[in-house]
N, C-alpha and C positions, 0 to 999 in steps of 0.2 A: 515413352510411357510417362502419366503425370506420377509423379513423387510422391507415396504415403510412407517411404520407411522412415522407421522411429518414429512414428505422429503421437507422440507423447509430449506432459510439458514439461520444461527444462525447468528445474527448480532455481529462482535467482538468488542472487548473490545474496539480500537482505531477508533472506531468509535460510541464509544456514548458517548451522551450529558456528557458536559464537559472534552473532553480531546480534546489535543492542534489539533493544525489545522490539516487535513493529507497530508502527506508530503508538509509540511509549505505552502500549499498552499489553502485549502477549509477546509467549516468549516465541520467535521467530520461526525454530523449529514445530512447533503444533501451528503455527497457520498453512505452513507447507503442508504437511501430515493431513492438514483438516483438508485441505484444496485436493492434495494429489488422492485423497478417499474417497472425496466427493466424484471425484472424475473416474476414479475404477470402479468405484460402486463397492468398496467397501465398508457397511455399514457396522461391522461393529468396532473397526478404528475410531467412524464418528462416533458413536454411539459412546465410547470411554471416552474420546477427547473433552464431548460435550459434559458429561457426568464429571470431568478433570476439573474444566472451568464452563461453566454453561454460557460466559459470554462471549467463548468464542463463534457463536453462531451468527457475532457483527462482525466478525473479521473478514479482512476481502486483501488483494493484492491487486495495483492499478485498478480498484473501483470493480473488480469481478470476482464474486464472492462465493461461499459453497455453494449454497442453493440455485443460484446462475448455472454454474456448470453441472451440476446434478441434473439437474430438469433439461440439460442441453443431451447431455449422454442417456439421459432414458431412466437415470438408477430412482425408481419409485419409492423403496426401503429406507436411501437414502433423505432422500425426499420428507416424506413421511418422519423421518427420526429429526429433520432440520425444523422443520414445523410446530412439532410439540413445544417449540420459543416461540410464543406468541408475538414476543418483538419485534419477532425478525421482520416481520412488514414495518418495522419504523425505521429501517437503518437500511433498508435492500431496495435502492430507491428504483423506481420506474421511469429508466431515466429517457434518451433518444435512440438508443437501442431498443432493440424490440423487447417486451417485457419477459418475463421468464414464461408464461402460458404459450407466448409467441414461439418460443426460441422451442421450448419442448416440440409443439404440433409444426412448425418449420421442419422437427429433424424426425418425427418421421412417429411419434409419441405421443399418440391423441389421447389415450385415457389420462394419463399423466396430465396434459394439456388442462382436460375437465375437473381434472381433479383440482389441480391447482386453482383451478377459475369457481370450485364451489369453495374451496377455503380462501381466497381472496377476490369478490367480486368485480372489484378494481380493475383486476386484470383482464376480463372481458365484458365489462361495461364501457361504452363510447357517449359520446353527448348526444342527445336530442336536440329537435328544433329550438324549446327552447333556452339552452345553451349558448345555442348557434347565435339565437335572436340577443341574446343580455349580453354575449362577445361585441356582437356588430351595434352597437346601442340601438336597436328597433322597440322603441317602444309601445309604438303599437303593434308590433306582432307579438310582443311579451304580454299585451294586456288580452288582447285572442285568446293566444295558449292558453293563460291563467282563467280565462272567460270560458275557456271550450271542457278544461279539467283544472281545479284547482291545485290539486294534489302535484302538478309540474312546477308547481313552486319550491319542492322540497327534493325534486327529482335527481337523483345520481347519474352523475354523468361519470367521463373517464376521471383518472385518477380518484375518484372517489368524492368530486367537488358539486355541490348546486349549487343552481344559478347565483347565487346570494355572492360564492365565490370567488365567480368571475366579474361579478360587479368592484367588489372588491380588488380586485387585481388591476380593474380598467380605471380605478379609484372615479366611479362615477358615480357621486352620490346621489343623481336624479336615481336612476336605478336602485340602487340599492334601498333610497327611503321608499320606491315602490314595490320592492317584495318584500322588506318588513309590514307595508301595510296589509300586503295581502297575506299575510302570515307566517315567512319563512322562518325557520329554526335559528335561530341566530349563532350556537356554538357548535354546528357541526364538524367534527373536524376531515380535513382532506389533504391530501398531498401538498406543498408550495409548489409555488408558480412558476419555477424554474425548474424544465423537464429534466437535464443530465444532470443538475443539483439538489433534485424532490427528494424530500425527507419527510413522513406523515406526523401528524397532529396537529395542525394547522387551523385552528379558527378564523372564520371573518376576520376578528379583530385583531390577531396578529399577525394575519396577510395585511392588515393597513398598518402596521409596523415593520414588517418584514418579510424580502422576498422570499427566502431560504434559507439553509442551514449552514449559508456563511455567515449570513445575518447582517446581508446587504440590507441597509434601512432602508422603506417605502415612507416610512413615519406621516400618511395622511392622518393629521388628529381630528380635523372634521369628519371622518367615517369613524374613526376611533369612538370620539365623545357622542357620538347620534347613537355606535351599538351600545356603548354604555349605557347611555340613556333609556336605552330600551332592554335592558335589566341582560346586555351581554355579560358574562362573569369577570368584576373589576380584578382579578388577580392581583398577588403581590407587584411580579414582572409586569404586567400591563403597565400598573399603577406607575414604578418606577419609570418603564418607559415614556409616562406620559408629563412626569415632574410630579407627580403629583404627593409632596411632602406629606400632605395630613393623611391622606389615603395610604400609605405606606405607614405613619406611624401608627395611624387608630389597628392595621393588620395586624402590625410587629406586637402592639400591646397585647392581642388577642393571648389568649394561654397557650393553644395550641399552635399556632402559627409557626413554621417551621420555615426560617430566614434562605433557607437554599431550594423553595421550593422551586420546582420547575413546571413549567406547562406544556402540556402533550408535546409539543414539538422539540421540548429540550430546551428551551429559553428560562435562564434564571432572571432574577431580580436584580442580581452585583453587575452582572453586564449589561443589562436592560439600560440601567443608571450611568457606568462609566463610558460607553458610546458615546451617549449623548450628554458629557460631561455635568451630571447631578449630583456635584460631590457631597452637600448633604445628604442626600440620599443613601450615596456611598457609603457616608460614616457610619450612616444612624444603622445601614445592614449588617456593616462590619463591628458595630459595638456590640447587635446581636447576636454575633456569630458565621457569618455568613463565611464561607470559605469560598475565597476564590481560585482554587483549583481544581474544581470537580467539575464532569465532564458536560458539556453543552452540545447535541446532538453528536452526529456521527464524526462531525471533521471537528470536532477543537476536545478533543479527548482530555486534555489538562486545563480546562477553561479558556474563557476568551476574555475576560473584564480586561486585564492587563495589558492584553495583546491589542485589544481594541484601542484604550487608552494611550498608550502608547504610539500605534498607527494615526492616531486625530489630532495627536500632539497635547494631552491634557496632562502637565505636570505634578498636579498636586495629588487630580487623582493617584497616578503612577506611584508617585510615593505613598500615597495614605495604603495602596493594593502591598504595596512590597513590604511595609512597616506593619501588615498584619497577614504576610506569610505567602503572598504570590511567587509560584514558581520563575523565577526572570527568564526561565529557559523551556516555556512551554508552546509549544508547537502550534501552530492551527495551518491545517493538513492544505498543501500546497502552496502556502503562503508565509515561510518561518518562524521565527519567534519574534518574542517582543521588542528586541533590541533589532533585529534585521528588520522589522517593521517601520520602526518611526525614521521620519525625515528630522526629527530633531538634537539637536547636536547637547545639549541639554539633558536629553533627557536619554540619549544613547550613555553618556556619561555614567548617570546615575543608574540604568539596568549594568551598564558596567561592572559598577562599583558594588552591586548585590551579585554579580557572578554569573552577568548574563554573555554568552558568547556570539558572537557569529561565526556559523560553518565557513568552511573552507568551501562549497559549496556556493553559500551565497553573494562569495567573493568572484567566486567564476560568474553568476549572472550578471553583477553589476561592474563587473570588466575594473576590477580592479586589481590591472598588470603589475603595481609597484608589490602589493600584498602578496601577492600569487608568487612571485618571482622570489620576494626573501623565502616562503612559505618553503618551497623545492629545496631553495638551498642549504636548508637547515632542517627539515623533516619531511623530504620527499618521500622516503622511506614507511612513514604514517598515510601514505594516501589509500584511500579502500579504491575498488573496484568499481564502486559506485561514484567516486566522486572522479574518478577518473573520465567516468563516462558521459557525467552530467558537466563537469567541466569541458570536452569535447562539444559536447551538445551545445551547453548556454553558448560556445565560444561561436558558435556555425548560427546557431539563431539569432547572436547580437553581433553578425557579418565582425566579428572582434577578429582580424588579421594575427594577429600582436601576440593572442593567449593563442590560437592554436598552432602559429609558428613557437612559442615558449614550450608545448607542451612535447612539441614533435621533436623538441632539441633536445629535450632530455630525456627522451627515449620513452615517452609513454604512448601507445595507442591502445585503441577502442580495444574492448572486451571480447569474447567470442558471443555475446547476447546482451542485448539493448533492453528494456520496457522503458523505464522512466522515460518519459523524452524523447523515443524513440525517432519520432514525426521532426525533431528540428534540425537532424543531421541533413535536410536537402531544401534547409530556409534558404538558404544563401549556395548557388550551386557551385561557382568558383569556389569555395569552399570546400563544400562537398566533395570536388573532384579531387581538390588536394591530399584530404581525407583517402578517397579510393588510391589515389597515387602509392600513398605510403602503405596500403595495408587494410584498410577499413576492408570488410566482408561485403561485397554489393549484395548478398545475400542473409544481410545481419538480422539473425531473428531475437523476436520477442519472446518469453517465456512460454507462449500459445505460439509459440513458431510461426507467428506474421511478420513476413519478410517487409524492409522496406518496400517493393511491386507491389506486395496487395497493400498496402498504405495509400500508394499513391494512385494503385486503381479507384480505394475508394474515395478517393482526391480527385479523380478527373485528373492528374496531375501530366501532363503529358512530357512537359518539357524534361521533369524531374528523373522520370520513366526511361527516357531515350539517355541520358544520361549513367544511369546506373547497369541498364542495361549492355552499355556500351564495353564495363568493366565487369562483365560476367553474371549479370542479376539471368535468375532461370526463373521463367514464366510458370514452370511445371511445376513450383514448389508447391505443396496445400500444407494449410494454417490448419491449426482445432479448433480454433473458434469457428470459423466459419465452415470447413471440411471441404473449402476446395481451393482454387489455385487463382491468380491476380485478375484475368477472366472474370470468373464468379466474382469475386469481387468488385468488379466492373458495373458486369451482370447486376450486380444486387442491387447499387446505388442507383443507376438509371444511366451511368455514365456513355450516352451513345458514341463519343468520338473516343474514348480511351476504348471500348470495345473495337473499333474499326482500327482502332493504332495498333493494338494489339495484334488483332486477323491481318495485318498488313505486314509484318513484323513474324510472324509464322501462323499460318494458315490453318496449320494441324491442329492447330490450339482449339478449334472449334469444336474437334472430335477426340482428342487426344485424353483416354480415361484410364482412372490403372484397369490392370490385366486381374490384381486379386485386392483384398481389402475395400470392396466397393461400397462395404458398408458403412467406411469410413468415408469417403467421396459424396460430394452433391456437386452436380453440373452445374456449370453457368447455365447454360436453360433453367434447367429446375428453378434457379435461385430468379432470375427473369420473372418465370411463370408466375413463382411465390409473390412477388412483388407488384404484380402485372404492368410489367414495361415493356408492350406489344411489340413498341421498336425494336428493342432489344432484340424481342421471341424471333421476330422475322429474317433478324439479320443470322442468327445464327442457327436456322431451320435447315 
């Protein structure tokens, strides 16, 4: 019988009472509270959470947030109560997961589905031809379209982008100068261009500065100064991003000009400038006031100037940012802080010497055994749960022999439940197996109870698979994200040879459904059918 008991989520480590805020911004306990409400459909837990602090409607745990699992379980109340934040479409990205319209009408929630898709159109709008045609550079099939109806010039396609967008992104400015001429909007805003990292408010003009809301630079200034040119809005942040000193002072003098202002997508002016090392720039913001540690879209919560500058190696900015109050220990989410950022010896010193750390943590990914080794011997005692696991992890993902022979000597293994990092414990399978040898759970679930099997079902990973299996991994387990078992998971991606490994491996698995809570269960067919991967359907008719 496939496995639904307890298909609840395991609440993790970093988010219970008493550990530090999550990602420096809420207290750890209410984003649990706020997730595990979301997920019963208790609306009026959210309902106070949200009246408590209304920003917890950006909170999310591994990038899956209330509204995600709300709209997955059906809870419409729920829903509805998460909505009344207009925000939340700036921070709930739509990413290579299916979007939340999907995920709802996937599990089985069609009103919900439409509901969601009238309050966000996004979510079931796809691109048009031409779309398609300004992707693939056709220029004569874009001057057709715009010849057969004008109006496809300003046409919404998915994520909320037209054509003008994707020009933009393709940084082809033949196209681009020809849909400004035939009249495109020039400041629409839309999703960035990186699907699993899309964060909304995104103009033209700062998709030619930046992909996303890591705020990897594209920095094309010749699409930049052509939308300028054609009266795109020169913002402070543009401005900075562009060098452009006079244009940033003649702002700054303005009366009302407000030095920290940000542009839809969360982009200030102080980091616009220290990226791309404008330390005038820099000064002139900072003599205004400009603070650099206020939040810059969803992942750099305590800002980014710092953390950037410091990553590119610009020392003076560094100093001029910490000499007018940058936090030296602020975070940009999956990527550490400012001191674990830069390569410079210099300027590690000087975050140093303002009180900047590096985790214990970031010492396990960059394999450094001498740190790690005095670390244990003097405050083993200090190690969280978490850092136990991600040191495990970093150690199996950087094939490092050395840390996780260190870690096994002194008696530490894996957790009874993984998220962070989940996926690296089977980079390196020698490894890995040592791992099983001692103790590891081939059945270590994530906080949605995704075993490593449906991991690596949805990896194609076959090698990984036959491996973990070998040390007890059960095929039967089902996940709540997805609500069903490694199979489905198979199933969903299109993975044809991990399905046949699997049926070869036990057969039953093709039929094998629980006896009660089917409401909880979706079959590998279903999930097939939903995705329509024929081969799949056939194999396991």
């Amino acid at each position: 019988m496939t496995k639904t008991d307890n298909l609840v989520l395991i609440q993790p480590f970093e988010l219970q009472p008493g550990q530090p805020k999550w990602l420096g911004r809420w207290c750890p306990e209410d984003v649990w509270n706020l997730l595990n409400a979301s997920w019963s459909g208790d609306a009026t837990v959210v309902n106070n959470l949200l009246k408590k602090d209304p920003t917890l409607v950006h909170a999310n745990y591994w990038y899956t947030s209330p509204l995600r699992i709300a709209a997955r379980e059906g809870h419409e109340e729920v829903v509805k109560n998460l909505l009344q934040h207009k925000s939340i479409w700036d921070e709930d990205p739509i990413d290579t997961r299916d979007n939340i319209a999907q995920i709802a009408i996937y599990h089985g929630h069609a009103e919900l589905s439409a509901y969601l898709g009238n309050q966000n159109s996004s979510l079931v709008t796809w691109d048009h031809d031409i779309h398609h045609a300004v992707k693939r550079g056709k220029y004569d099939r874009v001057r057709t379209l715009l010849n057969d109806d004008l109006q496809n010039v300003d046409r919404i396609g998915a994520r909320s982008k037209t054509p003008l967008h994707y020009a933009v992104e393709n940084e082809d400015f033949k196209m681009v100068q020809l849909l400004v001429e035939k009249g495109a909007k020039i400041d629409r805003e839309a999703y960035s261009s990186h699907d699993r990292l899309g964060t909304y408010g995104f103009r033209p003009v700062a998709s030619a500065l930046w992909f996303h809301g890591f705020w990897r630079q594209r920095n094309n200034y010749e699409i930049v100064n052509y939308l300028v040119s054609k009266r795109s809005a020169y913002t402070l942040p543009i401005a900075a991003a562009c060098g452009d000193l006079n244009r940033v002072q003649v702002l700054l003098d303005r009366q009302n000009t407000d030095p920290n202002y940000e542009e839809a997508c969360g982009k200030r002016a102080l980091s616009a400038a220290a990226e791309r090392n404008h330390r005038e720039i820099v000064e002139a913001l900072l003599q205004h006031g400009a603070n650099p540690n206020l939040p810059e879209g969803p992942y750099c919560p305590n800002g980014y100037a710092l953390w950037s500058a410091a990553r590119f190696g610009y020392k003076e900015i560094v100093q001029l940012l910490l000499d007018h109050g940058a936090d030296p220990n602020a975070q940009v989410d999956s990527s550490g802080s400012p001191i674990e950022a830069t390569n410079d010896s210099q300027i590690r010193e000087l975050l140093h010497q303002h009180g900047g750390r590096i985790s214990i943590i970031a010492h396990f990914h960059n394999k450094n055994i001498d740190y790690v080794q005095e670390f244990l011997d003097n405050q083993a005692d200090k190690l969280t749960e978490t850092e136990i696991a991600q040191g495990f992890a970093a150690a199996v993902r950087n094939s490092d022999w050395q840390m996780v022979e260190l870690l096994l000597s002194r008696g530490f293994r894996l957790p009874s439940t993984l998220s962070i990092c989940q996926t690296y414990l089977w980079h390196d399978l020698e490894l890995a197996e040592v791992l099983l040898k001692t103790g590891m759970d081939a059945n270590l679930p994530n906080w949605q109870r995704v075993t490593p099997l449906h991991h690596m079902a949805g990896q194609g990973n076959i090698a990984a698979a036959q491996l973990f299996l070998k040390y007890g991994a059960d095929p039967k387990l089902v996940d709540v994200e997805y609500r069903t078992t490694p199979l489905g998971w198979a199933a969903r991606e299109g993975h044809v040879e991990f399905v046949k490994f699997l049926l070869s491996y036990d057969p039953r698995l093709k039929s094998d459904h629980p006896r009660h809570a089917v409401n909880k269960f979706t079959t590998p067919m279903l999930w097939a059918s939903k995705r329509g991967h024929q081969n799949i359907i056939d194999i396991l008719k």
